[in-house]
MIKEKE-947993 format. One line per field, with one value per residue (C-alpha): residue number from 1; residue in one letter; x, y, z. Coordinates in steps of 0.02 Angstrom, whole numbers, plus 50000, padded with zeros to 5 digits. Example, Ala and Ser with C-alpha at 12.3 -4.5 7.8 and 13.67 -1.06 7.14 Angstrom:
BEGIN
num <- (1,2)
residu <- (A,S)
xx <- (50615,50684)
yy <- (49775,49947)
zz <- (50390,50357)
# end
This chain:
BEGIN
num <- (1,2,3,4,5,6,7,8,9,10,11,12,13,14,15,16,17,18,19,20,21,22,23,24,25,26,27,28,29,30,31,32,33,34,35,36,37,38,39,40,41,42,43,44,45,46,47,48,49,50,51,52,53,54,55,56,57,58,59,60,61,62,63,64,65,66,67,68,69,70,71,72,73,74,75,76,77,78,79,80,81,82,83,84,85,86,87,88,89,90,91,92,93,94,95,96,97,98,99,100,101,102,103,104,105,106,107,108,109,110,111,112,113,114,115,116,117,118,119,120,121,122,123,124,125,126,127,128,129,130,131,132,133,134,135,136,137,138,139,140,141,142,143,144,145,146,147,148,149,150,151,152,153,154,155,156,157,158,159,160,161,162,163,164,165,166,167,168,169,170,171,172,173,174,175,176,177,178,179,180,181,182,183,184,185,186,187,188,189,190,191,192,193,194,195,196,197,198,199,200,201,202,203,204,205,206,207,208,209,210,211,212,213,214,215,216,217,218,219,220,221,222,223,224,225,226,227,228,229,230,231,232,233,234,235,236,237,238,239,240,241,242,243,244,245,246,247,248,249,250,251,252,253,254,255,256,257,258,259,260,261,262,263,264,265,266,267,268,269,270,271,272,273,274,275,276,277,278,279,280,281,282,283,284,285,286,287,288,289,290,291,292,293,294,295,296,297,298,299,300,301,302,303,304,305,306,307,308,309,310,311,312,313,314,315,316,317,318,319,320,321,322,323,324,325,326,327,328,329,330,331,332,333,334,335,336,337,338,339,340,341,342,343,344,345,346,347,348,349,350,351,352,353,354,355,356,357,358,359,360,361,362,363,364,365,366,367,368,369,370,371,372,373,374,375,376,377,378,379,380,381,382,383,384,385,386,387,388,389,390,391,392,393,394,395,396,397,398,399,400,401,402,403,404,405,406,407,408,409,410,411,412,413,414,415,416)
residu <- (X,X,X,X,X,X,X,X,X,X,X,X,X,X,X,X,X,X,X,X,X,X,X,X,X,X,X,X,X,X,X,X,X,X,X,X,X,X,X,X,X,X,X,X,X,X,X,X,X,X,X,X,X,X,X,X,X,X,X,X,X,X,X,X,X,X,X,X,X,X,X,X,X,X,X,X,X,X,X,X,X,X,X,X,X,X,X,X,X,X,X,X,X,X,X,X,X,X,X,X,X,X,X,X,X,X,X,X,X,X,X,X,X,X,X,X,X,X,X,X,X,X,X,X,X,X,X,X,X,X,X,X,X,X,X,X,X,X,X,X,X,X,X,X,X,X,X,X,X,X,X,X,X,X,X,X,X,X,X,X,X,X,X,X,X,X,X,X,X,X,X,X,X,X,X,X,X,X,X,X,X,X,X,X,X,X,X,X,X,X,X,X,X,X,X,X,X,X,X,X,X,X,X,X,X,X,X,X,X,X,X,X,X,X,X,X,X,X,X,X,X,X,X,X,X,X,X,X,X,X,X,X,X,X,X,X,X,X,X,X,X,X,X,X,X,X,X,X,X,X,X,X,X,X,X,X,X,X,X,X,X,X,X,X,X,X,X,X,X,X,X,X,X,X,X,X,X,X,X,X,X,X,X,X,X,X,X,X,X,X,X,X,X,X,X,X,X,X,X,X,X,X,X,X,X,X,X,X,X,X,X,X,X,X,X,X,X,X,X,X,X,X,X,X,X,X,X,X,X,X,X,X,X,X,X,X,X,X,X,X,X,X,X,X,X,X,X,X,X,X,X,X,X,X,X,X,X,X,X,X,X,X,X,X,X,X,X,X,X,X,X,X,X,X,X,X,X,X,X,X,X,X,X,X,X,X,X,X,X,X,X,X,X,X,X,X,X,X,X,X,X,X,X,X,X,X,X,X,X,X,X,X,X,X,X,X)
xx <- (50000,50074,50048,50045,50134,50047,50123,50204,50313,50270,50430,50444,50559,50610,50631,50689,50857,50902,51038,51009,51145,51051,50869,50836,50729,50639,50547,50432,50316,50144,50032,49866,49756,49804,49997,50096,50217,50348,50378,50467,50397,50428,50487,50385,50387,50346,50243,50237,50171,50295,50322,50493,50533,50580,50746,50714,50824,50933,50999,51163,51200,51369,51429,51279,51157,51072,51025,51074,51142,50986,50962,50842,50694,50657,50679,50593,50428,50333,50174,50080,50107,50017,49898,49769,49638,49545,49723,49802,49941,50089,50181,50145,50209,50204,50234,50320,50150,50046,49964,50040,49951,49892,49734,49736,49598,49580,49672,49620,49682,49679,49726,49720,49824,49914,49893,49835,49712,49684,49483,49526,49451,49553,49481,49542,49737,49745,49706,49815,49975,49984,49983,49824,49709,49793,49945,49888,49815,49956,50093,49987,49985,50162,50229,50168,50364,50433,50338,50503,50586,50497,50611,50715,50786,50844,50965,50867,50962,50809,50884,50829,50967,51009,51004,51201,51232,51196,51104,51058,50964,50889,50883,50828,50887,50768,50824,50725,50765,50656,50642,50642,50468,50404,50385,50385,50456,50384,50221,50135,49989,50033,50204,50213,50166,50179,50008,49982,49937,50122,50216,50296,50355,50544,50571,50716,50728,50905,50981,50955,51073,51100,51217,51262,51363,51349,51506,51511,51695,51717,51841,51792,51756,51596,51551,51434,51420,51304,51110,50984,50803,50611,50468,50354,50157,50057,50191,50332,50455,50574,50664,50837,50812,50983,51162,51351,51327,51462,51543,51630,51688,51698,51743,51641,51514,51478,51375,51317,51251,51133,51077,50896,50721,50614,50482,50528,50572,50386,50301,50384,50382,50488,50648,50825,51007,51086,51305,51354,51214,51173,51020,51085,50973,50762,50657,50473,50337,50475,50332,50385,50278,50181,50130,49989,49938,49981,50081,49965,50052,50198,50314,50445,50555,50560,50732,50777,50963,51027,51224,51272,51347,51522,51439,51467,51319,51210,51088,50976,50789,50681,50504,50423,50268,50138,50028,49845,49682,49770,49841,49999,50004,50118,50184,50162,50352,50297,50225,50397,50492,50406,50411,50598,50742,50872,50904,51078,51131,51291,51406,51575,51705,51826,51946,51898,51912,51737,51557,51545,51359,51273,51120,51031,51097,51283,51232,51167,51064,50910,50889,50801,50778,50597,50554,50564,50710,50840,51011,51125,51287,51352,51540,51552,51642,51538,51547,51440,51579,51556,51690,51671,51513,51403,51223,51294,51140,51057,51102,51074,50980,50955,50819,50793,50605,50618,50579,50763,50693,50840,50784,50910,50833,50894,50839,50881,51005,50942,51058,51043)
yy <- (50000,50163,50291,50485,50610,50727,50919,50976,51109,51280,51315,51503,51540,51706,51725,51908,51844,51808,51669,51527,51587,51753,51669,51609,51456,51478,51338,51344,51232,51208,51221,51177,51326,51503,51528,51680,51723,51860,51918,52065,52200,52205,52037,51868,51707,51513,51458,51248,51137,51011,50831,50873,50687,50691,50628,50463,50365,50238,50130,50051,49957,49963,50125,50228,50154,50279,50292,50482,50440,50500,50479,50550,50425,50480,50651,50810,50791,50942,50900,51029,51235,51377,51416,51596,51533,51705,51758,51575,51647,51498,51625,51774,51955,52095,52236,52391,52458,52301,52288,52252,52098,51978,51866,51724,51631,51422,51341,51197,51047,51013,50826,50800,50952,50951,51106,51219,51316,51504,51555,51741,51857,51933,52120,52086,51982,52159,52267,52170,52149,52325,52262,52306,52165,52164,52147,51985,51926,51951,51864,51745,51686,51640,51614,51414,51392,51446,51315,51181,51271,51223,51059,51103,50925,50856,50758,50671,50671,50735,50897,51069,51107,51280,51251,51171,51320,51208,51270,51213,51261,51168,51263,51254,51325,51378,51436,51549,51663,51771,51800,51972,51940,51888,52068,52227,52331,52510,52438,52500,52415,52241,52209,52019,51947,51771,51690,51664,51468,51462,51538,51386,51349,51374,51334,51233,51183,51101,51079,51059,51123,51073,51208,51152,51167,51002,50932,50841,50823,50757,50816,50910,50821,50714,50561,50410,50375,50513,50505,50611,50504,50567,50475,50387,50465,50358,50235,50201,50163,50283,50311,50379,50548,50590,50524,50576,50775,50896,50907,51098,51172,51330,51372,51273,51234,51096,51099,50951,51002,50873,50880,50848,50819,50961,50844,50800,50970,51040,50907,50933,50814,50714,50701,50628,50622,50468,50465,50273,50174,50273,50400,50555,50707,50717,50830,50835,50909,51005,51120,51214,51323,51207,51233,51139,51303,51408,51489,51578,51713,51701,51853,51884,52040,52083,52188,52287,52293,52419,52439,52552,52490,52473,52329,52449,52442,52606,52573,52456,52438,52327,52298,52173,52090,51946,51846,51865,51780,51714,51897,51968,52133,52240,52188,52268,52326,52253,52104,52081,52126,51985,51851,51877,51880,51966,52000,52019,52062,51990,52138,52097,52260,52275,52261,52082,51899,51855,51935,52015,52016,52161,52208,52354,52436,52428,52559,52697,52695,52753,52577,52440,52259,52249,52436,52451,52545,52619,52610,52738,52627,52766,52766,52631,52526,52357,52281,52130,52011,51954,51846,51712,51728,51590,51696,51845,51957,51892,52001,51898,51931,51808,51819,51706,51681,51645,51479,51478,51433,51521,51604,51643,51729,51805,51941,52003,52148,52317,52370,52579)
zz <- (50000,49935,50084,50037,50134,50212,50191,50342,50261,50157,50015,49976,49821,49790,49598,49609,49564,49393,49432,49551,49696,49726,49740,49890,49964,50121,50225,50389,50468,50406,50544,50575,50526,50490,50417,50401,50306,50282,50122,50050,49943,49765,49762,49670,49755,49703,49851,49865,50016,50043,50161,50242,50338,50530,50584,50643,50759,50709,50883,50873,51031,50998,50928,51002,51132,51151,50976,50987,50783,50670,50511,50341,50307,50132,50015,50037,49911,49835,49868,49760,49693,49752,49629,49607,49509,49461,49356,49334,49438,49482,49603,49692,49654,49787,49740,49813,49832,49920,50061,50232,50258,50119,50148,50008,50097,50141,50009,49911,49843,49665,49661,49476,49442,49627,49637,49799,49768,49817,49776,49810,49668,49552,49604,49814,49747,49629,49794,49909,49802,49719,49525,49409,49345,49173,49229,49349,49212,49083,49225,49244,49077,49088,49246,49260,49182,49364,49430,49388,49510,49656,49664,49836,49847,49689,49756,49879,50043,50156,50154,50073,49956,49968,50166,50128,50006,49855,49694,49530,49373,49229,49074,48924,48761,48615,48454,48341,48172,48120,47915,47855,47779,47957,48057,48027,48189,48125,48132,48260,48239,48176,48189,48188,48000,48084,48093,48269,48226,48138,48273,48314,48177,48172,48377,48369,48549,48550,48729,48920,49022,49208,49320,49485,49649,49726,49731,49563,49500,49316,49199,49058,48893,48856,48937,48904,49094,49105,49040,49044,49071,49052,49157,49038,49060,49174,49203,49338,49201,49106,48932,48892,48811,48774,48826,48788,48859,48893,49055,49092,49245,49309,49503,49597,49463,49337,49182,49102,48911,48852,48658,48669,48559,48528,48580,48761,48821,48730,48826,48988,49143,49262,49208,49273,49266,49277,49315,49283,49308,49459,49477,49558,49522,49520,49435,49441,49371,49251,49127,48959,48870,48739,48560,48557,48673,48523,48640,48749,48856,48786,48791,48655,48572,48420,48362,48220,48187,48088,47992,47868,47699,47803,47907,48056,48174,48172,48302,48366,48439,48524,48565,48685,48608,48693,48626,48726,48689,48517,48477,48478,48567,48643,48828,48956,49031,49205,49170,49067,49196,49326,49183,49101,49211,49076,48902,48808,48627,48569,48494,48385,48412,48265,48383,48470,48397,48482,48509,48691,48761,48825,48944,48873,49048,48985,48872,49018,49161,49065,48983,49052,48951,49006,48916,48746,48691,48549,48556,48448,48416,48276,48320,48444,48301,48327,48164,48058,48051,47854,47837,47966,48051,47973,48040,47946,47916,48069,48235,48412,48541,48702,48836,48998,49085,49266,49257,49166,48969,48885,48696,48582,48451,48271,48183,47996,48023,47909,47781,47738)
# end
């Protein structure tokens, strides 16, 4: 008989960071009844009820009699996500602006979905947390991709990771080109010629990329001891997804690159990594924004890239689109900044052998990657590298969501 744990511990992560060591996990008790918790202004959270297992004792007449040595009984399980139902919200943003106190009302659960359910109206979670309706409503939308992060103990010890200074982050990488043919950025009113059932079309999703801290030593190169497995729908069993990845270092950290199916990261799921025959690291309930969605909510630039006949750079512009109720419209800058986490542009100097990348705010404290902005690069000296750059005409621009889906995206580069 399978027993089910019962939750006995609330998760709070704090996705105002844009790289794993500056979020932060918190954990308290669940009690019986009304729960508080402190959260900061301005900040978004994941909110999960978790089973955290007691210590048990382990008696050993010998070394320890008095069975003082304790021990983990089984892994820390996610039992279920927060969930808003009134603006599909995954997490929770406060904003600078909220209310002191925050009543989300008795929580439900969702047992098909595992999900814990908030009934609050979307009128009183706008009142209490400071953001406007639309914006709830546009977050919302997208935000179900931060939901992957609310695994705190992947490697199954018993033990919240980041309470031993450990983190991680599973990533995904998308790549997308835009044809010339496929937007038009000085169109105010319809900028995207895509139709929105073809959007799709063109994602090549092409890699999953695991960061982490925990101690795992391998030399760089690529090695066939390490696999990366999916869970099979409505079965215990599992398949090999992809094998043979790329092991780098860097400090403290290891990266495993694994080459990987458009198919398995669109469907999500459970997924694991297996180091010689061994399973090491868990991953459940891992969710990617699907086509078969059309992708609802999801938030994307668009860039126009302009060089003169020199292939020098003259300036560049970008504009933050959305795609609501089967339309693309323009995003609003705070809902992108509580659903992307950063956005780059890779620039080649005359002067340097390789493409540097850039935050909008490397160009002045007036830009910010969530508003939509122009750069003038006119003497700067960034160049279209002809000769060797096998995307020449295409200029690259890379965004990450907070549930860490990495987009690198290219757009036709303007030649006048």
């Amino acid at each position: 008989m399978v027993v089910t744990p019962i939750a006995n511990e609330i998760i709070l992560i704090d996705l105002t960071g844009d790289v794993p060591e500056k979020r932060v996990t918190y954990h308290i008790p669940l009690e019986d009844g009304l729960n508080s918790l402190q959260l900061e202004k301005g900040n978004q959270y994941a909110v999960g009820l978790a089973y955290k297992p007691e210590l048990l004792p382990e008696v050993d007449s010998d070394a320890d009699p008095a069975g003082s040595v304790r021990s983990i009984s089984s892994a820390v399980m996610t039992l279920g996500n927060f969930k808003i139902i009134s603006s599909a919200l995954d997490t929770l943003p406060i904003s600078e602006y909220s209310n002191d106190d925050i009543d989300l009302g008795s929580l439900t659960l969702n047992e098909e979905e595992m999900d814990f359910n908030s009934e609050i109206s979307l009128q009183d979670i706008s009142n209490s947390t400071g953001y406007d309706t639309s914006v709830l409503e546009g977050y919302g939308t997208f935000d179900l991709a931060s939901r992957q992060l609310m695994n705190p103990d992947i490697n199954r010890d018993g033990e919240i990771d980041s309470d031993g200074g450990a983190y991680w982050r599973l990533v995904s990488l998308i790549n997308r080109k835009f044809g010339v043919d496929q937007f038009d950025f000085d169109d105010t009113l319809n900028p995207v010629k895509i139709p929105i059932d073809d959007f799709g079309i063109g994602f090549e999703p092409s890699y999953m990329y695991f960061f982490n801290n925990f101690g795992l030593v391998y030399e760089e190169g690529s090695y066939d001891g390490f696999e990366l497995l999916k869970s099979i729908p409505e079965s215990d069993a599992s398949q090999v997804i992809s094998t043979w990845p790329i092991v780098q270092n860097e400090g403290d950290t290891m990266s495993l690159d694994f080459g990987i199916q458009p198919e398995h990261l669109f469907e999500g799921g459970d997924f694991i990594i297996r180091a010689f025959d061994e399973d090491i690291l868990f991953f459940n309930s891992i969710d990617f924004l699907s086509p078969s969605d059309n992708y609802e909510g999801f938030i994307f630039p668009i860039v126009k890239a302009v060089a003169d006949s020199g292939n020098y750079m003259k300036s560049l512009s970008w504009r933050w689109m959305q795609i609501l109720d089967g339309n693309y419209v323009d995003a609003d800058p705070e809902v992108v900044r509580l659903c992307i986490g950063t956005m780059f542009f890779y620039f080649l100097h005359e002067d340097a052998a390789d493409p540097d990348a850039f935050d909008p705010e490397h160009f002045g404290s007036g830009y910010h990657y969530y508003e939509n902005g122009t750069i003038d690069l006119r003497g700067r000296k960034y160049i279209v590298n002809a000769d060797n750059d096998p995307n020449y005409g295409y200029f690259g621009a890379d965004f990450w969501d907070k549930g860490d889906n990495d987009y690198a995206f290219g757009y036709p580069i303007i030649f006048e």
